[in-house]
C-alpha positions as CSV (number, residue, x, y, z in Angstrom):
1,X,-19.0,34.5,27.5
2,X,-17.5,30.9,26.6
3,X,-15.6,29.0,29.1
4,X,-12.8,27.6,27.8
5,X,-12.2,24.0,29.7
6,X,-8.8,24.1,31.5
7,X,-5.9,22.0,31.0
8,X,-6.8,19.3,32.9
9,X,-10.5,19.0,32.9
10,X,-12.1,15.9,31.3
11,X,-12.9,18.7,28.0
12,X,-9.8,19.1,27.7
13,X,-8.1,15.8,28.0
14,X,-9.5,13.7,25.3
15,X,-8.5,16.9,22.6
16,X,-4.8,16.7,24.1
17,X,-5.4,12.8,23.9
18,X,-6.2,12.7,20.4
19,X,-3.2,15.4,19.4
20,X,-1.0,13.2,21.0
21,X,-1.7,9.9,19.0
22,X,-2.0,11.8,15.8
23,X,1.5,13.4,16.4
24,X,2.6,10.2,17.2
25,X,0.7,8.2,14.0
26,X,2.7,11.3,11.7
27,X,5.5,10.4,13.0
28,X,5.1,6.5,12.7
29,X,3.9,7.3,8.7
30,X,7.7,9.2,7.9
31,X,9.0,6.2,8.9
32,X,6.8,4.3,6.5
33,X,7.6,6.1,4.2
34,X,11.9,6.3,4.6
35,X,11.8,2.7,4.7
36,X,9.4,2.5,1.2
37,X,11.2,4.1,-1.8
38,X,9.6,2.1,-4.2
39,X,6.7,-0.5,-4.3
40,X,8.5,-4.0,-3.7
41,X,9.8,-1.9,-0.2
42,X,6.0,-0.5,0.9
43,X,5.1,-4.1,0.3
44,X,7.8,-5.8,2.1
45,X,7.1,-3.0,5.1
46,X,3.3,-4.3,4.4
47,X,4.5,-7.8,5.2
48,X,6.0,-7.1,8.2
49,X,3.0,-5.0,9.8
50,X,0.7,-7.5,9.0
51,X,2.4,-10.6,10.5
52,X,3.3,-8.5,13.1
53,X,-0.5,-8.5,14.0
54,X,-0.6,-12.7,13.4
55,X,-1.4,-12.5,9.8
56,X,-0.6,-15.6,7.8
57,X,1.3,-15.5,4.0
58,X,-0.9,-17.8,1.7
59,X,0.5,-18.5,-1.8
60,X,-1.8,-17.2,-4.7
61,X,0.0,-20.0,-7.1
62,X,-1.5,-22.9,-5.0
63,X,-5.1,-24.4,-4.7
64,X,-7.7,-22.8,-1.5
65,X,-10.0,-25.6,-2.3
66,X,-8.5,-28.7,-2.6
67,X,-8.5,-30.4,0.8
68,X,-8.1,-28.9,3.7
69,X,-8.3,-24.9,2.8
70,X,-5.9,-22.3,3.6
71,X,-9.0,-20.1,4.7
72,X,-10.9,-20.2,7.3
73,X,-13.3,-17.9,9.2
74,X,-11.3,-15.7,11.7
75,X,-8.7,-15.9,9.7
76,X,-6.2,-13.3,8.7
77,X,-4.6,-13.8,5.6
78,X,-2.3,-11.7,3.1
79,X,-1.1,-12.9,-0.4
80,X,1.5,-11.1,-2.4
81,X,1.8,-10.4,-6.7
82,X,5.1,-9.3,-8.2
83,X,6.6,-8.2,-4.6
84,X,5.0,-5.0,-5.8
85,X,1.1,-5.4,-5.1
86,X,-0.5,-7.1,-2.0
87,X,-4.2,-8.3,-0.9
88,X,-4.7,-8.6,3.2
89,X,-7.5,-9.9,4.5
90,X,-10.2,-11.0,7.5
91,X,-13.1,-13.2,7.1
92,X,-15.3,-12.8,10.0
93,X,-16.3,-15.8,12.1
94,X,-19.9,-15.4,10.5
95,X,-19.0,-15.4,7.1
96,X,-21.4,-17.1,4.9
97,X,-20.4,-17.3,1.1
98,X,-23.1,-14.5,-0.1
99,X,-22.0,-12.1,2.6
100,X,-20.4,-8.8,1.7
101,X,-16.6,-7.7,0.9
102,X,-15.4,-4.5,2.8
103,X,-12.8,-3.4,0.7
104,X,-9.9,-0.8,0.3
105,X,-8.0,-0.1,-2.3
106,X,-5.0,2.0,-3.0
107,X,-1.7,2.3,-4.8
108,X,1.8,1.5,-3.9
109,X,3.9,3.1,-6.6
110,X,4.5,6.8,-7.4
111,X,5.4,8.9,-10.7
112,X,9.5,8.8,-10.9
113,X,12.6,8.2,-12.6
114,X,13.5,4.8,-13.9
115,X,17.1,3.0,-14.9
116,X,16.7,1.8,-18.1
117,X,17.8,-2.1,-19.1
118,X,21.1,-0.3,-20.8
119,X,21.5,2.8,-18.5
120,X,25.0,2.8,-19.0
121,X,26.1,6.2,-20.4
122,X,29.4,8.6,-20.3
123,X,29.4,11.9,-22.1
124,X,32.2,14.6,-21.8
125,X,34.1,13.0,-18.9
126,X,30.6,12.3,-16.9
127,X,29.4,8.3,-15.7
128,X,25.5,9.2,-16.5
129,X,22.8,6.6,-15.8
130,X,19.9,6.1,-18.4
131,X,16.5,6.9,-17.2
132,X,13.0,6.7,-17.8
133,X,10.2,8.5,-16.8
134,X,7.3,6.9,-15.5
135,X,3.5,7.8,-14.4
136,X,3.4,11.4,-14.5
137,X,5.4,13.7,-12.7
138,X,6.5,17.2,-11.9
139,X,10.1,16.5,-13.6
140,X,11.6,19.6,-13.2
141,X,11.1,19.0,-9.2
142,X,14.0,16.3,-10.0
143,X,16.6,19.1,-10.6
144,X,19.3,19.0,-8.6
145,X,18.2,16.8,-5.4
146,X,20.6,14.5,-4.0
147,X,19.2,10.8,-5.2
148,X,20.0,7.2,-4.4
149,X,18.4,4.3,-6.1
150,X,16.2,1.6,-5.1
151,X,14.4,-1.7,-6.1
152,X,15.2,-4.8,-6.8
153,X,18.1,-7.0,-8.3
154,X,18.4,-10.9,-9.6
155,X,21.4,-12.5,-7.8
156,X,22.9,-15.3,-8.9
157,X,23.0,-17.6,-5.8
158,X,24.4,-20.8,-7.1
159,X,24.8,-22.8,-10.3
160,X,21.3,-22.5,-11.9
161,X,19.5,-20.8,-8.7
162,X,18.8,-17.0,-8.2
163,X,17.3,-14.8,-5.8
164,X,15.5,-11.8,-5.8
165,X,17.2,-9.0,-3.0
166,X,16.2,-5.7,-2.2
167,X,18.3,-3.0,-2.2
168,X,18.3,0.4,-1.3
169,X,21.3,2.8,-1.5
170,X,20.3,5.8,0.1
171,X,23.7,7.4,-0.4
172,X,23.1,10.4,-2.9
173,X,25.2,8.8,-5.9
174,X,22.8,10.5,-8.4
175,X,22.0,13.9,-9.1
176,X,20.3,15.8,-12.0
177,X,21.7,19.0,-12.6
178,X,20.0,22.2,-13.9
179,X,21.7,24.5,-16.9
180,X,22.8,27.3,-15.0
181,X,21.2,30.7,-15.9
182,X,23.8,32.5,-17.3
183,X,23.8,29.9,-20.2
184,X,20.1,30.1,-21.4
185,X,18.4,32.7,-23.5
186,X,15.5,34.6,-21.8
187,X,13.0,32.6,-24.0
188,X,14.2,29.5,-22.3
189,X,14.1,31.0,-18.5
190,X,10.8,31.9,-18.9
191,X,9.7,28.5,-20.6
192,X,11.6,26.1,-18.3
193,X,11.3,23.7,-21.3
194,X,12.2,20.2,-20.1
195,X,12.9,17.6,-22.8
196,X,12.6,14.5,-20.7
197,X,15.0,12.2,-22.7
198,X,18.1,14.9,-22.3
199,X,17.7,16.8,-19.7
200,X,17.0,14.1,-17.2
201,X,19.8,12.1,-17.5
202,X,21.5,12.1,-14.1
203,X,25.2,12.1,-13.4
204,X,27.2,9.8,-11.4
205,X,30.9,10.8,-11.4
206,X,33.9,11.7,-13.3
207,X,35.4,8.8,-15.5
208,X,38.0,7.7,-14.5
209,X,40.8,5.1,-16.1
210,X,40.0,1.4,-15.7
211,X,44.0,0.3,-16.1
212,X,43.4,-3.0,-13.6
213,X,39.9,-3.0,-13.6
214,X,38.1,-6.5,-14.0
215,X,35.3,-5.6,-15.3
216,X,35.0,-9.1,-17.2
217,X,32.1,-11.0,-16.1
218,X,29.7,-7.8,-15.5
219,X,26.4,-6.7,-16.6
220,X,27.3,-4.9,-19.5
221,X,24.6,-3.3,-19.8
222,X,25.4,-1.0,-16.8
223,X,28.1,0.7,-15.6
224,X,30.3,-0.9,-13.2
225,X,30.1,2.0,-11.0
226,X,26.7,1.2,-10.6
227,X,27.1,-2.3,-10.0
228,X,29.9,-2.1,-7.7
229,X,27.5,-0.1,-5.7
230,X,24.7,-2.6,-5.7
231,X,27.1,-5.3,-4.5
232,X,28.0,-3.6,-2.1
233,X,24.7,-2.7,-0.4
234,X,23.4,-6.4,-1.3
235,X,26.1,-8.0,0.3
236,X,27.4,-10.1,-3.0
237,X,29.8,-9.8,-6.0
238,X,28.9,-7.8,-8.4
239,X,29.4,-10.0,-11.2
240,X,26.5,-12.4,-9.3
241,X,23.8,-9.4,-10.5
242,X,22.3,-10.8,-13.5
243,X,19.1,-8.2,-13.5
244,X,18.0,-5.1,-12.1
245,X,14.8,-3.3,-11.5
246,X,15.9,0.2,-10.0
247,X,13.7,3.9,-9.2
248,X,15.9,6.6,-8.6
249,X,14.9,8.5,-5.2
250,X,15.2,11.1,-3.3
251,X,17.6,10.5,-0.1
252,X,16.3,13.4,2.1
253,X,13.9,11.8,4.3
254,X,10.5,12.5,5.2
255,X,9.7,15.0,7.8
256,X,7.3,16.6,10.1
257,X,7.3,20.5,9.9
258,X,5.3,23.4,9.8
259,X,5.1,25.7,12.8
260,X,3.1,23.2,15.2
261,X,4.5,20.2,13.2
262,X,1.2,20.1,11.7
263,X,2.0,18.9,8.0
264,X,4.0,16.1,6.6
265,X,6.9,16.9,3.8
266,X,7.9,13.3,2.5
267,X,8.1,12.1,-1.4
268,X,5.5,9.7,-2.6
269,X,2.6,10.7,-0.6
270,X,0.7,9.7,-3.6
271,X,0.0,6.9,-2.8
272,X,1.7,5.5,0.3
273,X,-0.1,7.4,2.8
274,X,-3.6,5.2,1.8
275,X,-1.4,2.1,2.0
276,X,-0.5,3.4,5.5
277,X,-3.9,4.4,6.9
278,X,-5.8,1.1,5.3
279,X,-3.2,-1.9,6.3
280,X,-3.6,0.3,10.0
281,X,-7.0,0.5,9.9
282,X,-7.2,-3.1,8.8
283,X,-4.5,-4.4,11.4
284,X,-6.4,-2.5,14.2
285,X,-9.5,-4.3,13.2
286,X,-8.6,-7.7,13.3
287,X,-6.7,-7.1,17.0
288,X,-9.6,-5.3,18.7
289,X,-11.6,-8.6,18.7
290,X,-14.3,-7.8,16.2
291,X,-14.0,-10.4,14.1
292,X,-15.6,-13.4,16.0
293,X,-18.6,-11.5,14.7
294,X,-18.1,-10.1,11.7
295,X,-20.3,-11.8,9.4
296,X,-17.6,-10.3,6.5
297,X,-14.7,-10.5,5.0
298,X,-12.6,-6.9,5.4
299,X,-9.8,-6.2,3.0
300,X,-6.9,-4.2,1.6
301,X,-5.7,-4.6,-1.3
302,X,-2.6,-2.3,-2.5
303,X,-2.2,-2.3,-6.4
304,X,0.8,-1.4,-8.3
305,X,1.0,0.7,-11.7
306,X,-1.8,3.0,-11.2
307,X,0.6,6.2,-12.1
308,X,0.4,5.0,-15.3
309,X,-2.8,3.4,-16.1
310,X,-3.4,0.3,-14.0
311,X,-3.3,-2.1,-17.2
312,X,-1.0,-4.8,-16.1
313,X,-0.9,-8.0,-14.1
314,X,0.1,-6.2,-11.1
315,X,-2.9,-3.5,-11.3
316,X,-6.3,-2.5,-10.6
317,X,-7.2,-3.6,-14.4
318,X,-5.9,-7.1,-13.7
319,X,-8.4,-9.8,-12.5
320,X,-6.7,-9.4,-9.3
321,X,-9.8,-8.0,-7.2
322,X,-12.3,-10.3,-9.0
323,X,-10.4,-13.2,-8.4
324,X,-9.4,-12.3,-4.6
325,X,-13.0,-12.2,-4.0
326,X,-14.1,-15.3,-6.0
327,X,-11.2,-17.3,-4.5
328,X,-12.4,-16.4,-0.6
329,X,-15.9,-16.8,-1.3
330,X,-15.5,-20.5,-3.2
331,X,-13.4,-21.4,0.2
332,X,-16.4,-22.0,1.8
333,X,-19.1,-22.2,-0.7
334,X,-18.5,-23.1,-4.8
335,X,-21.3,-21.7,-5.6
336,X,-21.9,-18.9,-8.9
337,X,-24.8,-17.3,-7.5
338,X,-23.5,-16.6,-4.2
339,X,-20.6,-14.5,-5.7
340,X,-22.7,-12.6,-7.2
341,X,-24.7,-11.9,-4.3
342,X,-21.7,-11.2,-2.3
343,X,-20.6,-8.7,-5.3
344,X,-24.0,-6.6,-5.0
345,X,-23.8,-6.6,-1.4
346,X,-20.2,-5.3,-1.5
347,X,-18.5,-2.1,-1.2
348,X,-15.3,-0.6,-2.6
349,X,-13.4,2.3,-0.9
350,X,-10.9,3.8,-3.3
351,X,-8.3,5.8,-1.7
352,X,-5.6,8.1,-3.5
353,X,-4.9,11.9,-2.5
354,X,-6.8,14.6,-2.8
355,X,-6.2,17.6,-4.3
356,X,-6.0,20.7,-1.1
357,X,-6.4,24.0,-1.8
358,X,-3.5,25.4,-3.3
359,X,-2.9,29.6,-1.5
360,X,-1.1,31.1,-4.3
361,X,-3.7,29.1,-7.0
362,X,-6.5,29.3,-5.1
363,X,-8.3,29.6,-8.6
364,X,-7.7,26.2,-9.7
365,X,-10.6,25.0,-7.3
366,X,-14.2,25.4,-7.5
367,X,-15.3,27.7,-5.0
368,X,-17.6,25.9,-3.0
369,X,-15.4,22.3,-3.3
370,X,-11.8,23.4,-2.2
371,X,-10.4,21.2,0.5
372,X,-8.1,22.1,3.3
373,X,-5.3,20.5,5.0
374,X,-6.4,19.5,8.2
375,X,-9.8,19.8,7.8
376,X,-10.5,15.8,6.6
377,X,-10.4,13.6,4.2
378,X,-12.3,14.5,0.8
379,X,-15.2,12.6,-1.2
380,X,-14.3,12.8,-4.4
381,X,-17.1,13.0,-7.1
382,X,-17.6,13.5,-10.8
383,X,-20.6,12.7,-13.1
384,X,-18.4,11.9,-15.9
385,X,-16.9,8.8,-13.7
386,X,-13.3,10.3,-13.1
387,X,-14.4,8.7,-9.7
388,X,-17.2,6.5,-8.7
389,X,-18.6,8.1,-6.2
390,X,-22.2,8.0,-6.6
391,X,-25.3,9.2,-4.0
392,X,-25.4,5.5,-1.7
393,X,-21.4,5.3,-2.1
394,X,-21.4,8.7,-0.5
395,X,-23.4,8.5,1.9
396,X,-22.3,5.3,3.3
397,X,-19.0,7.6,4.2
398,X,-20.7,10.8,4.9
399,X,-22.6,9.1,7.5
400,X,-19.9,6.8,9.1
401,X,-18.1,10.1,9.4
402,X,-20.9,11.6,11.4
403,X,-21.4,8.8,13.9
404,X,-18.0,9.1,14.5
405,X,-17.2,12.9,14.5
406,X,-14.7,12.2,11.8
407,X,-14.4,15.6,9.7
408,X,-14.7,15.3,5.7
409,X,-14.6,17.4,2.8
410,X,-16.1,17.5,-0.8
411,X,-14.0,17.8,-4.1
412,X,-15.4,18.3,-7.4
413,X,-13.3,19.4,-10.2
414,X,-13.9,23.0,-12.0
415,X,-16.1,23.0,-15.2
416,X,-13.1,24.4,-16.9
417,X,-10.0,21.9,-15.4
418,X,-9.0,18.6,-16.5
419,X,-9.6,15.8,-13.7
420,X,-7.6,13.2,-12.8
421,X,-8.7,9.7,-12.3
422,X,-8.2,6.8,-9.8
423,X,-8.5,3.0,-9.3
424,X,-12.1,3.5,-8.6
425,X,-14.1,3.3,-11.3
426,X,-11.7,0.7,-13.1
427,X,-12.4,-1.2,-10.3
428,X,-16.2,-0.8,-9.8
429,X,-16.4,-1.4,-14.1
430,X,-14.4,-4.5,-13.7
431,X,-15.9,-6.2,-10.7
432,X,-19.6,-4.6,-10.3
433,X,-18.6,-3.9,-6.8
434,X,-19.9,-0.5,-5.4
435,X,-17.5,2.2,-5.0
436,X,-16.6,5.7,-3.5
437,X,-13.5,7.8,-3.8
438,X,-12.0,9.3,-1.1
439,X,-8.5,10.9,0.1
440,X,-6.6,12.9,2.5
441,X,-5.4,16.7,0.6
442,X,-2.2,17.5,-0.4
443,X,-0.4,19.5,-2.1
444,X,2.4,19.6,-4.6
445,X,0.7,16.0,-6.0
446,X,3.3,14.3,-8.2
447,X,6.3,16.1,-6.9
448,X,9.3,14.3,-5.5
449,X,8.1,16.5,-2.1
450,X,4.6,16.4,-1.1
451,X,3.1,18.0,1.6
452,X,0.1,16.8,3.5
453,X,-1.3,17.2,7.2
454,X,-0.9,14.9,10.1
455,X,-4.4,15.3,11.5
456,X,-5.7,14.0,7.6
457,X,-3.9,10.8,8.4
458,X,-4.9,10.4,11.6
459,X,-8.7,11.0,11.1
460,X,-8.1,9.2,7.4
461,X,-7.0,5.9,9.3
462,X,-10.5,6.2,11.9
463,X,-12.8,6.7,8.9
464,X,-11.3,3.2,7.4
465,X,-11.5,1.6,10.9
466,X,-14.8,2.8,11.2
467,X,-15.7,1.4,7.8
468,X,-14.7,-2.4,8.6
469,X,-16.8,-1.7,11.5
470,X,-19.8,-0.7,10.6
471,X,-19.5,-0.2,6.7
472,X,-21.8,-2.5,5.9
473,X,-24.5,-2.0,8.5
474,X,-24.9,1.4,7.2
475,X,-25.3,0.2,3.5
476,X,-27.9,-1.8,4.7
477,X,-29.6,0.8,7.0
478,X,-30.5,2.8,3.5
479,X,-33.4,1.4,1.8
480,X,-32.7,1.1,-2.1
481,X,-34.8,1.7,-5.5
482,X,-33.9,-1.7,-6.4
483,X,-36.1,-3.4,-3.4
């Protein structure tokens, strides 16, 4: 018969051990997440982690080489693009130029609503705010959820200066209402037809009469509702906003639920909770005292616009990766054909979520590749290069995994399902650098609620830990075809 260890027996104090700092690394994500509605907030929340942990901002418009450079081994560095996408990284007090790059990669922006450059609309006694939809999401999750707005706004400071502020109104001054039943036809209950330029329009108010209003001097593009409320929550006049980049977003805040708090409900797990576990992973690195000998350079870089297709100067098709690398590696060494040494010798580790088994769709998943919540993160894989993960790339995770007794799972998409693609492969065909795709499961992907599991981010964040720890060593421990 098994004997089960009791309560306070050396068996059972590290599994108790381990539960308590995964509770506590859920709990420390929601936070993450509250505090990040869009990506120029996960960044800024980036920023603060990461000098927290003695990082130091470089400027990627000034020279590394000239003089005396900005980089040096056992440094840790971080440069920002756009407020909206960030590289972090260590170079290891061994670093030669020729030695490999241990890099993550994820995403810091989600599928949502938009304010348009003229959102200002009324219609039948409503203030409505124009919006557009970006990256691709579950729209008619929108419907009639309490939503603030969020992003950034161009103050006018003083004659001919400006500044860029934050600002996040997490008031619910937004909402998109649904057409109640009793006015559609059966046909349309039963399609749940959403035409995304009418239907999504949220409202704001009621109009109301403007008789000693000044609304001289405003943005006319936008309502003055709107920009009363901005000025407010920024701290200026409102006639000092002279531009506006805003996501609508949902005010309920993340949570930890389930019966044994064991999953995560929060919006834009898609992509924040890589951005989490790798600037962790990476921060925890660089303070355990590692890097004296680290003959590498670890680092994180979090992209923006990969919900809808990566193709800008702020995404994983930009030269941003290729030049972060090139840039480190001529700090210490100008030379052509060490980069491209470093390059082969590199790998990539490109994590997005994962798609869990769904209970009620259980069909949508390939029998014998259908994650679970809780059971690990997932290596993704498809021959037709949806992700990169090839045979090395794989196992250079499956086995850090086993050293470490980190659980993972395998995804392949059904024969007869569309899949859905990441920053991986653009990555890996834009750089040369090797590169696996990986992710914790969740559902609900591309909702404005997603669910995942605490224990994923927990064991997510050791797998990328153990990767700038050993990563490399591993590569090199398989022989290759190419020797």
């Amino acid at each position: 018969r098994e004997r089960r260890p009791h309560a306070g027996s050396p068996d059972a104090i590290l599994p108790q051990r381990l539960a308590r700092m995964s509770a506590e690394f859920g709990k420390r994500f929601t936070r993450f997440v509250d505090g990040s509605p869009t990506p120029f907030h996960c960044v800024s929340q980036t920023v603060k982690r990461l000098e927290a942990c003695g990082f130091t901002r470089i400027r990627e418009d000034a020279s590394w080489a000239k003089g005396e450079s900005p980089v040096q081994r056992g440094g840790r560095y971080f440069y920002t693009r756009n407020g909206s996408t960030i590289v972090a990284f260590t170079v290891g007090g061994k670093f030669e130029a020729g030695n490999a790059f241990k890099v993550v990669g994820a995403h810091t922006d989600s599928p949502a609503l938009k304010v348009k450059p003229n959102s200002k609309r009324t219609a039948h006694g409503y203030l409505q705010v124009g919006a557009e939809c970006y990256g691709g999401g579950l729209w008619h999750t929108w419907f009639d959820r309490d939503l603030g707005v969020a992003g950034r706004a161009i103050v006018r400071a003083e004659e001919g200066k400006y500044e860029q502020r934050l600002v996040h109104i997490r008031r619910p001054i937004l909402r998109v209402p649904t057409l109640c039943i009793h006015l559609q036809s059966a046909e349309e209950r039963g399609a749940l037809t959403i035409n995304k330029e009418t239907h999504l329009l949220p409202i704001m108010g009621l109009i109301e009469k403007s008789l000693n209003r000044d609304d001289e001097g405003l943005d006319g593009r936008h309502t003055p509702e709107l920009l009363q409320e901005l000025a407010t929550e920024i701290g200026c006049d409102a006639k000092a906003i002279v531009d506006l980049e805003l996501t609508l977003c949902d005010t309920q805040p993340p949570t930890v639920g389930g019966k044994n708090d064991e999953f995560v409900f929060s919006p834009r797990l898609d992509n924040q909770m890589h951005c989490f576990t790798s600037i962790e992973a990476l921060s925890e690195y660089a303070e355990s005292g590692a890097l004296e000998a680290d003959a590498d350079v670890s680092v994180v870089v979090l992209f923006d616009h990969e919900e809808c297709g990566s193709q800008s100067a702020v995404g994983a098709g930009s030269p941003i990766m290729s030049d972060a690398v090139e840039r480190i590696s001529f700090c210490f060494d100008a030379d052509p054909e060490a980069l491209k040494v470093s390059i082969s010798k590199s790998l990539l580790l490109s994590a997005d979520g994962a798609h869990a088994v769904h209970p009620n769709y259980a069909s949508k998943h390939e029998t014998e590749h259908a994650p679970k919540m809780g059971a690990g993160t997932v290596i993704k894989t498809n021959d037709n290069q949806r992700y990169a993960t090839n045979a090395v790339t794989g196992f250079v995770v499956r086995e850090l995994a086993r050293r470490h007794d980190i659980p993972i799972q395998e995804f392949v998409v059904r024969n007869d399902c569309p899949c859905g693609t990441t920053i991986g492969p653009i990555i890996a065909a834009n750089t040369g650098i090797r590169t696996v795709d990986i992710g914790c499961p969740q559902l609900s992907m591309h909702s404005i609620r997603e669910t995942c599991a605490v224990d994923d981010l927990f064991t997510n964040y050791k797998l990328l830990k153990a990767f700038y720890e050993e990563g490399i060593e591993v590569d090199r421990s398989l022989k290759g075809l190419d020797e």
